[in-house]
N, C-alpha and C positions, 0 to 999 in steps of 0.2 A: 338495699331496696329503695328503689324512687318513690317517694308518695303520687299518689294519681292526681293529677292536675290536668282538665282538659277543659276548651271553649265551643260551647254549645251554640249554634246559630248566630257566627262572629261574621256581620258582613268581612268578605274575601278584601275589598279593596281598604281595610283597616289595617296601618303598620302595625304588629307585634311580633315581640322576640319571647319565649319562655326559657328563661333558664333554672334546670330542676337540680334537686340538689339529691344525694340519698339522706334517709334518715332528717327532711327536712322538719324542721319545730315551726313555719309559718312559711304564709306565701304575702309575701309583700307584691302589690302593685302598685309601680312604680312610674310618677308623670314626669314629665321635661318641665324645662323653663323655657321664658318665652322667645328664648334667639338659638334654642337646642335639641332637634329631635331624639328618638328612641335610642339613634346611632351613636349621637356625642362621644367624645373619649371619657368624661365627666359619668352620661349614664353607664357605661361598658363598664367602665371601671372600676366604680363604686358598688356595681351590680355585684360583678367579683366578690370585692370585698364584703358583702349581705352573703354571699354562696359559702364562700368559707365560714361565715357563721351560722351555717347550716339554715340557712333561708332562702328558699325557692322566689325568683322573682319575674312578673310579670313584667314587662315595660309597652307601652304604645304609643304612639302620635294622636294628639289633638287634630283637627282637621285638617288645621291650614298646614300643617307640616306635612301630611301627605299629600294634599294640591302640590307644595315643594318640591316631592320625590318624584312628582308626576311631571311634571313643567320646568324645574328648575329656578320658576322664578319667587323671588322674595316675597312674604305677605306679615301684616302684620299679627297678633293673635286674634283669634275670633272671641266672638263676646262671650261673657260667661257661662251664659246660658246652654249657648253652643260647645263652650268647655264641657259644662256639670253635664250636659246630654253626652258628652264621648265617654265619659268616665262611666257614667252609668253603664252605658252601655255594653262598656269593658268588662264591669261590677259584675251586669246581670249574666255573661257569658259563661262568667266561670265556676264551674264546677270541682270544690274539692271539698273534703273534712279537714283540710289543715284551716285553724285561724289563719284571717286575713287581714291587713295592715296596709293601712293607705300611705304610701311616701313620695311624697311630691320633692322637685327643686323650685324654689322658688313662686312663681307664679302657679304650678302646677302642688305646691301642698296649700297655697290658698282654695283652690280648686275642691282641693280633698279635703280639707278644712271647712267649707261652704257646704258640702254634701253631710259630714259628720251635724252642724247644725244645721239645715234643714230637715235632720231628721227627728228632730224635737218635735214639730210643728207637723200636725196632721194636714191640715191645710198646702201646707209647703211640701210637705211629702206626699199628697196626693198628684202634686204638680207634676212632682219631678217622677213619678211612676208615670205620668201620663207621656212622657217625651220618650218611653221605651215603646219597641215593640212587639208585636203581640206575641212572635217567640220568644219576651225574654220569660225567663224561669224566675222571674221578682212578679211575685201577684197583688202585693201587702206592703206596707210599710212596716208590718214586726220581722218581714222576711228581708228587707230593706236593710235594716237598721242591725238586723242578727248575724249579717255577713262582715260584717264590719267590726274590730276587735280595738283599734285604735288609732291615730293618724301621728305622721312624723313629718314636720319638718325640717329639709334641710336649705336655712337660710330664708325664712320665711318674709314676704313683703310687706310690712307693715306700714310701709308708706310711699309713695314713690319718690325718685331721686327727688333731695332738693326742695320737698312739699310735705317737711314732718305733722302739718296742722292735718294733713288728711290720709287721719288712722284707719286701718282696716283690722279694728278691733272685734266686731262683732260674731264675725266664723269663731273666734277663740274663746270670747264668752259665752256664747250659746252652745259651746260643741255637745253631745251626747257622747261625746266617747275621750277617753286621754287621749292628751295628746306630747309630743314631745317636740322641744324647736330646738333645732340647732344650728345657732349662731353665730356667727365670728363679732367681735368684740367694736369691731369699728367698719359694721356693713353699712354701706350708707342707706342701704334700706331699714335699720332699723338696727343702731345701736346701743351698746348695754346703758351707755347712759341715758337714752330716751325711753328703754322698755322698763327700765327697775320705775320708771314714773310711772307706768300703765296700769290699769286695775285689771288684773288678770287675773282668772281663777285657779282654786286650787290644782284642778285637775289638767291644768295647763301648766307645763315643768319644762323651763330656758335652759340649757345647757351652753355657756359662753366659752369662745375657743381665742385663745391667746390671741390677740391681733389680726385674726382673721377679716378678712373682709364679704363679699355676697359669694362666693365662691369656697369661705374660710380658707383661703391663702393669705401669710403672715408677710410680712417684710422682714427680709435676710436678718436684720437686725434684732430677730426678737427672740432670736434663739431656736426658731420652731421653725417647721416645712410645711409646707400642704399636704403633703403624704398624712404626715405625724395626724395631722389632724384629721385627717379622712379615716385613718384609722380606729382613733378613738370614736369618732360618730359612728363607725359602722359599730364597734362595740356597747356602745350605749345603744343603739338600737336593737340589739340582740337583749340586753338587759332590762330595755324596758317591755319588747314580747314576754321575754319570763314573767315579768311580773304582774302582764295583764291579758295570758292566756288563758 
């Protein structure tokens, strides 16, 4: 049996794909990075890999990548703002009893990581209820914050290339929910030697992948593939739903 998964009042011209699984244990919704829509081989793939661990997954485009789908032409990412408003949006659509799990790549689990801590903050969460609209099925921010089970990153931006002085630590310090990041060992957004320095909280748990880089793909020489590794993250993502459904 499928668990019931559906979206309620999803403006039509927003990209998403659901992939349902039977006998799913969560529904992951699932964001892009910033040079990657819904379609990527990266999303598809990994998608997979979440379905055979019996995880149901939503995936959608941020704005400007549907402008892209429409027009063809290149844009850069829209500002956060305009991020955290698609995601909600996405958030407030869906309808189901399975726990849900934010997993962003990159740009898109800071995204998801920025919404988990804003919802600490009544102020900030009145904000960001205020940018849905009036069909969403979020009235509250304990109805906000309840849909929410815990955020994954895969390869998260802790800094951009080249400019390790400016940390984007504060989504991971403030989160209201676990979170998990997974790594490659020399991303240059943010590797194991510059994060073991970071004051990161408990509830925030690094998992580092052999020589990985922003993609966690290894160089031939390390012994390891990007498969290999893709693997283990989809695994540790199934492990960490068990243990925070």
């Amino acid at each position: 049996m499928i668990d019931d998964v559906s979206l309620n009042n999803l403006a039509k011209d927003i990209g998403v794909k659901l992939d349902l699984v039977e006998q799913a244990k969560a529904l992951i919704v699932f964001s892009h990075g910033a040079g990657a829509d819904l379609n990527h081989e990266f999303m598809s793939s990994f998608s997979q890999l979440l379905n055979q661990q019996r995880l149901s997954v939503l995936r959608f485009n941020f704005p400007y990548m549907d402008k892209r789908a429409q027009d063809g032409k290149r844009r850069p990412p829209d500002r956060m703002p305009k991020l955290i408003a698609r995601y909600l949006e996405v958030l407030s659509a869906v309808d189901t009893k399975l726990p849900i799990f934010l997993v962003g790549k990159s740009m898109g689990s800071r995204v998801a990581a920025t919404i988990a801590s804003d919802l600490l903050h009544d102020e900030l969460g009145e904000k960001m209820l205020s940018q849905l609209g009036q069909d969403s099925c979020i009235t509250d921010i304990e109805t906000l914050a309840g849909k929410v089970s815990g955020v994954v990153a895969l390869g998260y931006p802790f800094h951009p290339i080249a400019k390790p002085e400016n940390t984007r630590l504060a989504p991971l310090q403030e989160s209201s929910k676990p979170v998990l990041i997974c790594q490659g060992q020399r991303d240059k957004l943010g590797s194991q030697e510059e994060i073991e320095t970071y004051p990161l909280p408990a509830s925030c748990r690094v998992e580092y992948f052999i020589d990985g880089d922003h993609d966690l793909k290894p160089r031939v020489k390390s012994g390891f593939n990007q498969q290999q590794h893709l693997d283990k993250a989809a695994v540790l993502i199934s492990e960490f739903i068990d243990e925070h459904s």
